[in-house]
DRENDO-1510 file (C-alpha; in Angstrom, 1 decimal, always signed):
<recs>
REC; n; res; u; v; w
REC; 1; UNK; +17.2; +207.3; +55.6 .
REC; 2; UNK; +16.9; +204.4; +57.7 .
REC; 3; UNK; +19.6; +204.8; +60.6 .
REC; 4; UNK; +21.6; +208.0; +61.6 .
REC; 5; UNK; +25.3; +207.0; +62.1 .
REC; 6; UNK; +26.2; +210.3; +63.9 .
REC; 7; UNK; +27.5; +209.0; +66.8 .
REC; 8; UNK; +23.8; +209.7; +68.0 .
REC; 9; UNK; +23.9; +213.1; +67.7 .
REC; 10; UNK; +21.5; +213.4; +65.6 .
REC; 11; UNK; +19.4; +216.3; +64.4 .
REC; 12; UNK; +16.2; +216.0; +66.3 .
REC; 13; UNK; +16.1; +215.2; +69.8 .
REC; 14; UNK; +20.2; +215.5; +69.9 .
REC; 15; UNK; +20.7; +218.9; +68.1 .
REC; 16; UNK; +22.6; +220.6; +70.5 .
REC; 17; UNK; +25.5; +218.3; +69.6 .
REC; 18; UNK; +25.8; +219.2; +65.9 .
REC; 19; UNK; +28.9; +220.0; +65.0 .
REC; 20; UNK; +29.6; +223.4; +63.1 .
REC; 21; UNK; +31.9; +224.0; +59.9 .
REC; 22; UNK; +32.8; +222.3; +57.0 .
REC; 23; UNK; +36.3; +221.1; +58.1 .
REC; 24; UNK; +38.4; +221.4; +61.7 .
REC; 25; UNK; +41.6; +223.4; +61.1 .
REC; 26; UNK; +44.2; +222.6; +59.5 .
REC; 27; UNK; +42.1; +221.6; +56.0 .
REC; 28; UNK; +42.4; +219.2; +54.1 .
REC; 29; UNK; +45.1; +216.6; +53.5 .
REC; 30; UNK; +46.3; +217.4; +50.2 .
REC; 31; UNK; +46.6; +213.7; +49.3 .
REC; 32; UNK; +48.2; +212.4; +45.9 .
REC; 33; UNK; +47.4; +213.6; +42.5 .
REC; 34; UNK; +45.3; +211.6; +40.7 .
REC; 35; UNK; +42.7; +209.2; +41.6 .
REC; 36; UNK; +43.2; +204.9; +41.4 .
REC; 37; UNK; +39.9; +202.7; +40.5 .
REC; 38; UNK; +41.5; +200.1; +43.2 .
REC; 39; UNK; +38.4; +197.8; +42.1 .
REC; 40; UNK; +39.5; +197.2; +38.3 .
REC; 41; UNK; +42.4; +195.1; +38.0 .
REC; 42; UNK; +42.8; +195.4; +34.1 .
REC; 43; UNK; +45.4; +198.4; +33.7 .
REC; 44; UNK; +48.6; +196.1; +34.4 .
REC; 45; UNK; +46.5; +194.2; +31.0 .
REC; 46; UNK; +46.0; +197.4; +29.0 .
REC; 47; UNK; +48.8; +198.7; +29.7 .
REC; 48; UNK; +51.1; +195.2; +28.6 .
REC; 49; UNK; +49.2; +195.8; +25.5 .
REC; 50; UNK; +51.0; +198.5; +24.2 .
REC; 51; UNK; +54.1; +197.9; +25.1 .
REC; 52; UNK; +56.9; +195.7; +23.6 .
REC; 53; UNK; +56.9; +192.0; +24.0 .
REC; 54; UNK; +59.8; +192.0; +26.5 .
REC; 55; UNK; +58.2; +194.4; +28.3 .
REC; 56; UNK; +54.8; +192.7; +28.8 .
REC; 57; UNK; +56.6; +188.8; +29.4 .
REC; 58; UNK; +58.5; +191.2; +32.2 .
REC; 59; UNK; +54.9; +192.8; +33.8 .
REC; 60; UNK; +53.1; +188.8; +33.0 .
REC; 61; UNK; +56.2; +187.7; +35.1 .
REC; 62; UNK; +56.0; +190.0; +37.7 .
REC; 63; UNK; +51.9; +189.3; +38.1 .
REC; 64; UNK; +52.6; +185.5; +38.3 .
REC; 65; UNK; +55.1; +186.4; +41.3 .
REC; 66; UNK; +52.2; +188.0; +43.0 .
REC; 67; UNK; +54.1; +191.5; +43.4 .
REC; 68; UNK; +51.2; +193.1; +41.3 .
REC; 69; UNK; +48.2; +190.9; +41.4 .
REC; 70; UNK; +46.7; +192.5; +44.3 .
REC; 71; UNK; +44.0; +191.1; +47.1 .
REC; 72; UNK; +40.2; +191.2; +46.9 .
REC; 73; UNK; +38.3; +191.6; +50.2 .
REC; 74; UNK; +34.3; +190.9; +50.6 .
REC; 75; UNK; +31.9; +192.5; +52.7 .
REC; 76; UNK; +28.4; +193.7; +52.1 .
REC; 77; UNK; +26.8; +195.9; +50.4 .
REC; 78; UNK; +30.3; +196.4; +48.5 .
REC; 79; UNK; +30.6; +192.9; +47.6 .
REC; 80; UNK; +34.5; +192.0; +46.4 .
REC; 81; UNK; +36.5; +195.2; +46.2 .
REC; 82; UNK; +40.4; +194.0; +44.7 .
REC; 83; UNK; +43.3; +195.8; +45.7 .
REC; 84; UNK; +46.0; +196.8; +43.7 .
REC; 85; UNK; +48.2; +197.6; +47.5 .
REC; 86; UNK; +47.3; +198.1; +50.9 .
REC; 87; UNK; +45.4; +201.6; +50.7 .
REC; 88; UNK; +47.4; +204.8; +52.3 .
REC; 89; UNK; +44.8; +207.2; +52.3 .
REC; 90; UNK; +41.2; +206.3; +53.6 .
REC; 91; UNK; +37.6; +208.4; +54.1 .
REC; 92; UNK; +36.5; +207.4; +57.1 .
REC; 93; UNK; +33.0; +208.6; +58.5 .
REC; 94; UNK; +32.8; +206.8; +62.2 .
REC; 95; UNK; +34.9; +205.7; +65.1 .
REC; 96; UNK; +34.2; +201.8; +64.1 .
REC; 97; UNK; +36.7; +202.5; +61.0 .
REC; 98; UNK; +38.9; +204.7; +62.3 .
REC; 99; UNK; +39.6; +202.9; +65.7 .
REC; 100; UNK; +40.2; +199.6; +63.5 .
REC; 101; UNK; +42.6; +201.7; +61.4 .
REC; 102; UNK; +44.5; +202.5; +64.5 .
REC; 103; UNK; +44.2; +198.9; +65.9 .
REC; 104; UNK; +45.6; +197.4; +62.5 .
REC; 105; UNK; +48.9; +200.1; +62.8 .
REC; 106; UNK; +47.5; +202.4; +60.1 .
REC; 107; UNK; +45.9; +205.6; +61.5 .
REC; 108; UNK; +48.3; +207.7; +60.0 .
REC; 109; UNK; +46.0; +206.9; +56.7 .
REC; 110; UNK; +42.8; +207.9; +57.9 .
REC; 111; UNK; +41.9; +211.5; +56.5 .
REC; 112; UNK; +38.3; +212.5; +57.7 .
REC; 113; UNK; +36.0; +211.3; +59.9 .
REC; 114; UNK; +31.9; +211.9; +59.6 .
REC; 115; UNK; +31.7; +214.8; +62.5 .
REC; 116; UNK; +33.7; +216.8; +64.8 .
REC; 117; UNK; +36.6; +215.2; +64.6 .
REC; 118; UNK; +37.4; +216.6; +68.2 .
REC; 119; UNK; +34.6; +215.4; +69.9 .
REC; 120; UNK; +35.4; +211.6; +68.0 .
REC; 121; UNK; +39.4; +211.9; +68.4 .
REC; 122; UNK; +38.9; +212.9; +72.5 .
REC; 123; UNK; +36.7; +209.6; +72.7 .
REC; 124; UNK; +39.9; +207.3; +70.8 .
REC; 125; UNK; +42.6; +209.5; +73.2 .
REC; 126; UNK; +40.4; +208.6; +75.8 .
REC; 127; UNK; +41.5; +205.3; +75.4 .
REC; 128; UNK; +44.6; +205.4; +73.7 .
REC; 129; UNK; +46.3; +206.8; +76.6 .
REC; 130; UNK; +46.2; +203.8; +78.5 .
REC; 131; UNK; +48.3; +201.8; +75.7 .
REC; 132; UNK; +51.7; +203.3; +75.5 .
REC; 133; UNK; +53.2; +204.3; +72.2 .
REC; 134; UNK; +49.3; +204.5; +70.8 .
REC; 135; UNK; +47.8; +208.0; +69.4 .
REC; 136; UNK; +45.8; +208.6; +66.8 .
REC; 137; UNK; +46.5; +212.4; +64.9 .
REC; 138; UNK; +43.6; +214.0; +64.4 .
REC; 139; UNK; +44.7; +217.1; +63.6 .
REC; 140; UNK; +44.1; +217.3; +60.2 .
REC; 141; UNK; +41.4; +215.7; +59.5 .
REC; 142; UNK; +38.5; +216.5; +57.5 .
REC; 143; UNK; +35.1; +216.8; +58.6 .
REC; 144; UNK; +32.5; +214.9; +56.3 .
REC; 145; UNK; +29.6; +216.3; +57.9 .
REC; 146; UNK; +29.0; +220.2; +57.7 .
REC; 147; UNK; +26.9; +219.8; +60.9 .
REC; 148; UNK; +24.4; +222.3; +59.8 .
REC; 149; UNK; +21.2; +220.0; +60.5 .
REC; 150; UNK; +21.5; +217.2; +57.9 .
REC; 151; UNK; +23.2; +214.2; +57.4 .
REC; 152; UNK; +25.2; +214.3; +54.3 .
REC; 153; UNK; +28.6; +214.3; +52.9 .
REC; 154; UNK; +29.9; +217.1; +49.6 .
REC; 155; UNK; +30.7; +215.1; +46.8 .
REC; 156; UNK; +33.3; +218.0; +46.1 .
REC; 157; UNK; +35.0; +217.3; +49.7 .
REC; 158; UNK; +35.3; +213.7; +48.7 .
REC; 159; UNK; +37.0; +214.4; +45.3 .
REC; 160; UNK; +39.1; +216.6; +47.1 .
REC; 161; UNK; +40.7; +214.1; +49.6 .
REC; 162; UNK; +41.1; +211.8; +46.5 .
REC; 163; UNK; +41.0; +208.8; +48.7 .
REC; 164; UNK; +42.4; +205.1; +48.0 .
REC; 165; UNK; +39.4; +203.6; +49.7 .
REC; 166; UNK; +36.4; +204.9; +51.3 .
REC; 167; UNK; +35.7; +202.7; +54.8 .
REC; 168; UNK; +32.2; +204.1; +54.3 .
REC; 169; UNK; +29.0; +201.8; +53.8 .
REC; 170; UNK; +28.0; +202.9; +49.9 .
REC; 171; UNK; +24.1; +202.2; +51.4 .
REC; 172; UNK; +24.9; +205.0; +54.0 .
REC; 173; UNK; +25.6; +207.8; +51.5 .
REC; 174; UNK; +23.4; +206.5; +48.8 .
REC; 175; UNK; +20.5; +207.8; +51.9 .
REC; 176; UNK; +22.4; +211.3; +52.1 .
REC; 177; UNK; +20.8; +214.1; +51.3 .
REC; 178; UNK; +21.6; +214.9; +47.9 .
REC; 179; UNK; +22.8; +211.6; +46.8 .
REC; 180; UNK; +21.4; +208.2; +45.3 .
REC; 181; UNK; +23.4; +205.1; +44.3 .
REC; 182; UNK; +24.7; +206.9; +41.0 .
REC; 183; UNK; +26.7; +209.3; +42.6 .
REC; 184; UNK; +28.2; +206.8; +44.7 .
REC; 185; UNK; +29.0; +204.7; +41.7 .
REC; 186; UNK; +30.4; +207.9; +40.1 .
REC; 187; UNK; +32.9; +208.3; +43.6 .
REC; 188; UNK; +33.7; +204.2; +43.0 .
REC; 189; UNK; +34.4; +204.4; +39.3 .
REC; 190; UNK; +36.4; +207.9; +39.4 .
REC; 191; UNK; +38.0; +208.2; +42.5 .
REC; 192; UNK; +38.6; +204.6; +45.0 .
REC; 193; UNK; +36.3; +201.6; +46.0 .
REC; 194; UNK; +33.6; +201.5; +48.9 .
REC; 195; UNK; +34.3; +199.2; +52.0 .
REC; 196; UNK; +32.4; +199.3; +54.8 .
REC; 197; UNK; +29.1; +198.2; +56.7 .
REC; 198; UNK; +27.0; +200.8; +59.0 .
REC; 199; UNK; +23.6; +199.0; +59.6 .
REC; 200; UNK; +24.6; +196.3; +61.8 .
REC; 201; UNK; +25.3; +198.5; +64.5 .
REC; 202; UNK; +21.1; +197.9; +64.9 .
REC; 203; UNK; +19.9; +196.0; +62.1 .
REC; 204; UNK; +18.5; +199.0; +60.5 .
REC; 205; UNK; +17.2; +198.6; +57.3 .
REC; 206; UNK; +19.2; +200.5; +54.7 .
REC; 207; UNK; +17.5; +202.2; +52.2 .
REC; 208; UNK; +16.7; +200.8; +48.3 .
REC; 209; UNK; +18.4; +199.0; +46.3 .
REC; 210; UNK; +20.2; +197.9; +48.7 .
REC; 211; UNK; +18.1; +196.4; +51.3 .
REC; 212; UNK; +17.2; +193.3; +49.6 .
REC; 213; UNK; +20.7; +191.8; +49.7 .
REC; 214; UNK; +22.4; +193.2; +52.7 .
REC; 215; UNK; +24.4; +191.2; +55.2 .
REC; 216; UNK; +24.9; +192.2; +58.7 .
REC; 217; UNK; +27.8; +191.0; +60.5 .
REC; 218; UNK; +29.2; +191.0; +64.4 .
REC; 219; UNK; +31.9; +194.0; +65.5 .
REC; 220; UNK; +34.8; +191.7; +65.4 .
REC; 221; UNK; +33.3; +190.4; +61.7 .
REC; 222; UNK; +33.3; +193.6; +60.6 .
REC; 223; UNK; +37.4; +194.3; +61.9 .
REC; 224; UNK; +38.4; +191.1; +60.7 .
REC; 225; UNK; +37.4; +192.6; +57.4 .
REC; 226; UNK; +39.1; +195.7; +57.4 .
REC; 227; UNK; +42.1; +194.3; +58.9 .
REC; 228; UNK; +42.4; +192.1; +55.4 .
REC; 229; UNK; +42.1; +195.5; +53.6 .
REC; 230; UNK; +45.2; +196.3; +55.5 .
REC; 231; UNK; +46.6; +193.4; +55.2 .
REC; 232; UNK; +47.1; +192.7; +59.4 .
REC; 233; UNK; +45.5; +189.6; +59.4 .
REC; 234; UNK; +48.3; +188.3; +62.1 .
REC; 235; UNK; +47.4; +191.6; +64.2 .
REC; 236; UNK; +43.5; +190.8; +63.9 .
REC; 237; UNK; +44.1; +187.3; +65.2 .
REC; 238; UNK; +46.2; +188.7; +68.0 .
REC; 239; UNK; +43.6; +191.2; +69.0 .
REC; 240; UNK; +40.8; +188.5; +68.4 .
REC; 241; UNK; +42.8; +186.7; +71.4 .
REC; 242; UNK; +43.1; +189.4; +73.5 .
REC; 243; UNK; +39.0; +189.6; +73.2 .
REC; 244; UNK; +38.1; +186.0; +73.9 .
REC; 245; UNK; +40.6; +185.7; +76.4 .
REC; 246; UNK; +38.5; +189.1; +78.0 .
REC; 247; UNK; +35.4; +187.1; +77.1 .
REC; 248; UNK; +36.2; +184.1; +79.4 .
REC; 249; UNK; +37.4; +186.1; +82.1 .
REC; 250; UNK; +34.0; +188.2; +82.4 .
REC; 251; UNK; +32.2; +184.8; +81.6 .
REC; 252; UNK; +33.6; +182.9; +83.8 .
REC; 253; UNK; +33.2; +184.7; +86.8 .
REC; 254; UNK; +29.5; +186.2; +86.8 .
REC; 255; UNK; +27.6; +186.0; +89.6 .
REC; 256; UNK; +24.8; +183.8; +89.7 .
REC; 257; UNK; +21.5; +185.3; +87.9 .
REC; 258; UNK; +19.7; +186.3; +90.7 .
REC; 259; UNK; +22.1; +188.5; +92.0 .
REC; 260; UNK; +22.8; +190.6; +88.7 .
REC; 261; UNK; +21.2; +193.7; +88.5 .
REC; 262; UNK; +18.6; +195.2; +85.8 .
REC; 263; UNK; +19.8; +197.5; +83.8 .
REC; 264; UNK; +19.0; +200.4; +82.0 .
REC; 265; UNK; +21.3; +201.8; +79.2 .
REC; 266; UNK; +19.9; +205.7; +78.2 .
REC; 267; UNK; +20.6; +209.0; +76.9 .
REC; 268; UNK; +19.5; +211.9; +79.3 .
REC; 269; UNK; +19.0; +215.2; +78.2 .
REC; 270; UNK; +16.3; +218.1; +79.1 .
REC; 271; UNK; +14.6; +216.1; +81.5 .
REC; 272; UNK; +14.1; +212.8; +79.2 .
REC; 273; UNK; +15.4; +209.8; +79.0 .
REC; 274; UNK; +16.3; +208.2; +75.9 .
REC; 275; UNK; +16.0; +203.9; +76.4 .
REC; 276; UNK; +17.9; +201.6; +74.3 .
REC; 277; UNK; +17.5; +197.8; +74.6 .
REC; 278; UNK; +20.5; +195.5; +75.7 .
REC; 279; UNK; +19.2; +192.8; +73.8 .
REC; 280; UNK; +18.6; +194.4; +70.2 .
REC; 281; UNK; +20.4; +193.4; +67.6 .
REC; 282; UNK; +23.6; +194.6; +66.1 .
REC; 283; UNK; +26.9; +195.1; +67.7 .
REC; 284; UNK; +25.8; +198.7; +69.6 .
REC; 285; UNK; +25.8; +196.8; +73.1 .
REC; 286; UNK; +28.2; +194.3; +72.4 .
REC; 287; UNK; +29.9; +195.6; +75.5 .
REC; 288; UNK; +27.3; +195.1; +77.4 .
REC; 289; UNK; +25.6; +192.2; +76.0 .
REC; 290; UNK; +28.6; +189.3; +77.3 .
REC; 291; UNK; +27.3; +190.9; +81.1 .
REC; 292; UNK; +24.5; +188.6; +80.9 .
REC; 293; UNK; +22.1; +191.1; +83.2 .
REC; 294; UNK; +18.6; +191.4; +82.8 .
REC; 295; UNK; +17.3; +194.3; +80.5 .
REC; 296; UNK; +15.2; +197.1; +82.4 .
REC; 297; UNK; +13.7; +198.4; +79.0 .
REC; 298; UNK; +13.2; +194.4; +77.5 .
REC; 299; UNK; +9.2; +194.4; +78.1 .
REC; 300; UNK; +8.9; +198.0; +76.2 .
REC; 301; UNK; +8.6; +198.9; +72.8 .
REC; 302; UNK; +12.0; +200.6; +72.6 .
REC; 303; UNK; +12.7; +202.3; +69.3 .
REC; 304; UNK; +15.2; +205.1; +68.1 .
REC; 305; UNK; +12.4; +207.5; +69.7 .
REC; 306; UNK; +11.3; +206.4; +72.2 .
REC; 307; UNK; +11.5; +208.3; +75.0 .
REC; 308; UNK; +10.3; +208.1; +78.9 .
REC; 309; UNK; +9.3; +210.9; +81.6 .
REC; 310; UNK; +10.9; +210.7; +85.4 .
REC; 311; UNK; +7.8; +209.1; +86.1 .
REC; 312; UNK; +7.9; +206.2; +83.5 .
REC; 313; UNK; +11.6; +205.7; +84.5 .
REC; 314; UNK; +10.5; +205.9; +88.0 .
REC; 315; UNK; +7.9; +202.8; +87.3 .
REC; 316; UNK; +10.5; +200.6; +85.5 .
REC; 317; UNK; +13.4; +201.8; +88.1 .
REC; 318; UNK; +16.4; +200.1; +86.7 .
REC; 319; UNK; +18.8; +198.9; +89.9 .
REC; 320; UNK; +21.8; +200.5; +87.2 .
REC; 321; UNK; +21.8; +203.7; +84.9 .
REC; 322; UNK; +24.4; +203.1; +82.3 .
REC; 323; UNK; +24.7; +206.8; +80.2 .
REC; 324; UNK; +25.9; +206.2; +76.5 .
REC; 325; UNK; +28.4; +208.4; +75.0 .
REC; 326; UNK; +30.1; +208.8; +79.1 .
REC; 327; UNK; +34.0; +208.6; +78.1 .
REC; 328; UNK; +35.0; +212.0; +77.0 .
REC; 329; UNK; +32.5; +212.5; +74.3 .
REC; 330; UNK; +29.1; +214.4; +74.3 .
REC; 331; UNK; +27.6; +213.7; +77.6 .
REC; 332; UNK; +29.5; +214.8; +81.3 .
REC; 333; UNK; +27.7; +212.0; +83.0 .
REC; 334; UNK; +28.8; +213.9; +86.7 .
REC; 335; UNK; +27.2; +216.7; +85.9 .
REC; 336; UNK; +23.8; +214.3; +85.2 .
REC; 337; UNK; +24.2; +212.3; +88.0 .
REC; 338; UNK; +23.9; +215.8; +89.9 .
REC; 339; UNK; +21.0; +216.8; +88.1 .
REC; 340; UNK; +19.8; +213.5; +88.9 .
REC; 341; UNK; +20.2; +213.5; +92.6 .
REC; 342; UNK; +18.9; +217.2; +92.7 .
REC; 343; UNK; +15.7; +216.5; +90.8 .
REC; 344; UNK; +12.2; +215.8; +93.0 .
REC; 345; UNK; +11.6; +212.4; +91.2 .
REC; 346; UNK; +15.2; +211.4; +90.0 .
REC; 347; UNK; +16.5; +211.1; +93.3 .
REC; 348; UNK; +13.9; +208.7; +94.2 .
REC; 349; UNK; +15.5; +206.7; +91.3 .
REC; 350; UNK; +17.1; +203.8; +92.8 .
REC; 351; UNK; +20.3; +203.5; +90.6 .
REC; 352; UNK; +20.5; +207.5; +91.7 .
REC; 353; UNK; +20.3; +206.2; +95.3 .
REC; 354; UNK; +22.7; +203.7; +95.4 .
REC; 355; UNK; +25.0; +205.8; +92.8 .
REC; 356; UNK; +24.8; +203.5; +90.4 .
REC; 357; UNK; +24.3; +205.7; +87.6 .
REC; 358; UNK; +27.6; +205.0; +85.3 .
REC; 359; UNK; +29.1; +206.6; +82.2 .
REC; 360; UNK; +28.9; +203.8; +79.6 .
REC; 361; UNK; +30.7; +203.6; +76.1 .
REC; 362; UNK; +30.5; +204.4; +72.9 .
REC; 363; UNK; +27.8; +202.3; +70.6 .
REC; 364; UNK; +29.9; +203.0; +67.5 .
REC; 365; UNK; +32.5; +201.2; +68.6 .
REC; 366; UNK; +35.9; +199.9; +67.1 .
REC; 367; UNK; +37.6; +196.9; +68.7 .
REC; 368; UNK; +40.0; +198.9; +71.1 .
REC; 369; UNK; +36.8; +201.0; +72.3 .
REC; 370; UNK; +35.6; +197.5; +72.9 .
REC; 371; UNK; +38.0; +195.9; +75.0 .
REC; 372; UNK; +38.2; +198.9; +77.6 .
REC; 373; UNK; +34.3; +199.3; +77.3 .
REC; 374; UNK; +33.7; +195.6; +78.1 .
REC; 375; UNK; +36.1; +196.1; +81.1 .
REC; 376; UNK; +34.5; +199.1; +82.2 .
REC; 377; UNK; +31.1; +197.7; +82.3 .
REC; 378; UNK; +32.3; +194.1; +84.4 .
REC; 379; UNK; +33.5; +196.8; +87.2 .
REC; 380; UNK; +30.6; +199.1; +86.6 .
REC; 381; UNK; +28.0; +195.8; +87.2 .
REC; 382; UNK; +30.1; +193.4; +89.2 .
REC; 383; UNK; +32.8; +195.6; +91.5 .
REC; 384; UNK; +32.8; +192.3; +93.7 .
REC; 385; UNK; +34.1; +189.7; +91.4 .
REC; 386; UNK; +36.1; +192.2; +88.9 .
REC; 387; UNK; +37.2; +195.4; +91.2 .
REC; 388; UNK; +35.0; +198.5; +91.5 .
REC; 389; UNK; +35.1; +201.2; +88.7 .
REC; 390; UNK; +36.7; +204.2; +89.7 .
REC; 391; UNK; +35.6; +207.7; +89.9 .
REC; 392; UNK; +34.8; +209.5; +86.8 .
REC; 393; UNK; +34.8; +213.0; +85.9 .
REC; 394; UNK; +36.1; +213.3; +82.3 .
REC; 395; UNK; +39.4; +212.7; +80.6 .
REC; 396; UNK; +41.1; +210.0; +79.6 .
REC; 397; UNK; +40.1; +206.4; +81.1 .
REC; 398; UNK; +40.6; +206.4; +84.3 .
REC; 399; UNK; +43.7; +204.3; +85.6 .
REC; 400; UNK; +43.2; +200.8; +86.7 .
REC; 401; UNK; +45.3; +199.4; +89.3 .
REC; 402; UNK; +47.4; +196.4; +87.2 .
REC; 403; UNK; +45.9; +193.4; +89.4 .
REC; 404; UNK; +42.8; +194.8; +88.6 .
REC; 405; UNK; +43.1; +194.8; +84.9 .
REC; 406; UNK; +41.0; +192.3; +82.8 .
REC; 407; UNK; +42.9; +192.8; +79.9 .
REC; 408; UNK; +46.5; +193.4; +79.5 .
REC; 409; UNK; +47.3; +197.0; +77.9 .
REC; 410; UNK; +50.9; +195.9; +77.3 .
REC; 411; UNK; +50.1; +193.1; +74.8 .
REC; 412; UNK; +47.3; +195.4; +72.9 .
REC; 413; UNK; +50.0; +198.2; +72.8 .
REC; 414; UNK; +52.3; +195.8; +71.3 .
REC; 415; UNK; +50.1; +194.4; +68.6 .
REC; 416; UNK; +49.0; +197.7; +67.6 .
REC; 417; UNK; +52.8; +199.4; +67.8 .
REC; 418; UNK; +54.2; +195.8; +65.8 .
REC; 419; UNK; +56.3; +195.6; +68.9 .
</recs>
């Protein structure tokens, strides 16, 4: 299939973190009847056709005002998808689209997400409760995935929510199990458009026929995008502000190369490590990337499984353990740091030693995820230049004295409340 979008927990060396069920509680959202094809502008046409000739200089006049002439947006593999108005209810499948949804003021529109929306949602209240008047309602939500050992999506389920759009990459689902590009034009045609962009979270190649003509973009490429769907493109500049402004204060104040330590970014579980390189590309590390540290895994041939002994770790002995997936999602990174110290060879480990082994963000990330991961990872690496990161056993992120702060939660709250 090319690349598993599951959050990483996939269904081979991860699969005690499938999901079970087809849906949470709750169900699904009932939705409106009927289904729009938001990517063919021609019904105002058709329809000014059969009516009188006041009646179609009336709808000719109100298209020429721009009331009804809708908005196209571009990004591949969905090329331009037109909007008749700003969409209301959205599939969403990971925390990329959903946390831009609730950056751009339009949660409440998301209806599913790809896998325990639980596990996903504690992740976004994570950080959510550090911005006042942000939430995000997960309660019922639908749950794409069944979680019973493949990747896939019911076609059924997505008939069912009757979505306006679906921020899903079309290339994504076309790999399902079950489906091929047909059935995803059948979804386009009978139900709402395709809009989204999975693989450049790592560059993967997606499967045929789209691979010859995809486009990977950056992070904040991607939510520039999705915040024209919405229409926000005021909030997406404001956001995009409060990220380079975050940008030049990590930048700015790095210590000098040779004292920045190497680092190691991994997934442990039953006594294996699981390496992923800083450096690759896509946006997975882009909040780790801007750090500008030297890459404990760069020299290896790191791919999606790959995997290292205590032994081999012990060799390349990063100076800092960062754990993917740390804040309030699949991994309680105390309870592996205990592990760690209690193990014959990972307590020789010198980020174990020093206890530097930190809980590290999400790789599908969305651009609020982003800013607080960035932060977390300037205190996690530099505590002498941008404050030390606190203690962490779980829960929301943890509370960072104000002068401490490298972004300010009170303007993000505000773009993201309209306040």
């Amino acid at each position: 299939m090319g690349e598993d979008f599951t959050d990483r927990a996939t269904p081979t060396r991860r699969a005690y973190l499938k999901s079970g069920g087809a849906l949470l509680a709750g169900g699904l959202l009932a939705g409106c009847a009927g289904g729009n094809d938001a990517s063919s502008p021609t019904d105002a046409t058709e329809t000014a056709a059969t009516t009188t000739a006041t009646e179609a200089a009336s709808d000719a006049e109100t298209a020429a005002d721009g009331d009804s002439a809708g908005y196209a947006v571009s990004m591949s593999p969905a090329g331009d998808v037109t909007f008749e108005s700003v969409p209301e209810r959205v599939m969403v499948y990971n925390l990329v689209y959903a946390d831009a949804a609730v950056a751009f003021g339009h949660g409440d529109a998301v209806n599913s997400l790809g896998f325990d929306s639980d596990a996903g949602g504690r992740t976004l209240d994570a950080y959510y409760e550090r911005l006042d008047g942000v939430s995000f309602d997960r309660s019922d939500l639908a749950q794409l995935n069944s979680g019973s050992g493949s990747v896939n999506i019911d076609k059924e389920l997505v008939y069912e929510l009757d979505s306006d759009l679906h921020l899903v990459d079309p290339a994504l689902v076309a790999g399902f199990d079950g489906w091929d590009q047909s059935d995803v034009e059948e979804i386009r045609e009978r139900v709402g458009p395709w809009f989204g962009n999975a693989y450049s979270r790592t560059h993967a190649q997606p499967p045929e026929p789209y691979a010859a003509d995809y486009e990977y973009y950056t992070l904040w490429e991607i939510v520039e995008k999705v915040g024209q769907v919405f229409q926000e493109e005021d909030r997406f500049a404001a956001l995009e502000a409060v990220h380079g402004d975050l940008l030049g204060t990590i930048q700015s104040d790095l210590p000098p190369e040779s004292e920045r330590p190497t680092v190691g970014v991994v997934i442990y579980m039953d006594e294996t490590f699981y390496p992923t390189k800083i450096d690759a590309a896509g946006f997975a590390t882009s909040h780790i990337r801007p750090l500008g540290i030297t890459d404990a895994f760069a020299a290896g041939d790191v791919t999606f499984e790959t995997s290292y002994d205590f032994e081999t770790m012990l060799e390349i002995d990063p100076d800092v353990l960062l754990h993917s997936y740390g804040i309030d999602s699949y991994y309680d990174v105390a309870a592996i740091r205990r592990d760690l110290e209690n193990h014959p060879v990972g307590s020789e480990l010198s980020a174990v030693r020093n206890e530097r082994v930190f809980p590290s963000g999400t790789p599908v990330q969305g651009p609020i995820m982003n800013l607080f991961q960035l932060e977390m990872t300037a205190k996690q690496l530099y505590p002498d230049q941008f404050g030390a990161w606190p203690e962490y056993a779980g829960g929301a992120y943890p509370e960072i004295p104000e002068a401490e702060r490298l972004f300010d939660r009170d303007r993000v709250a505000d773009i993201v409340t309209g306040d």
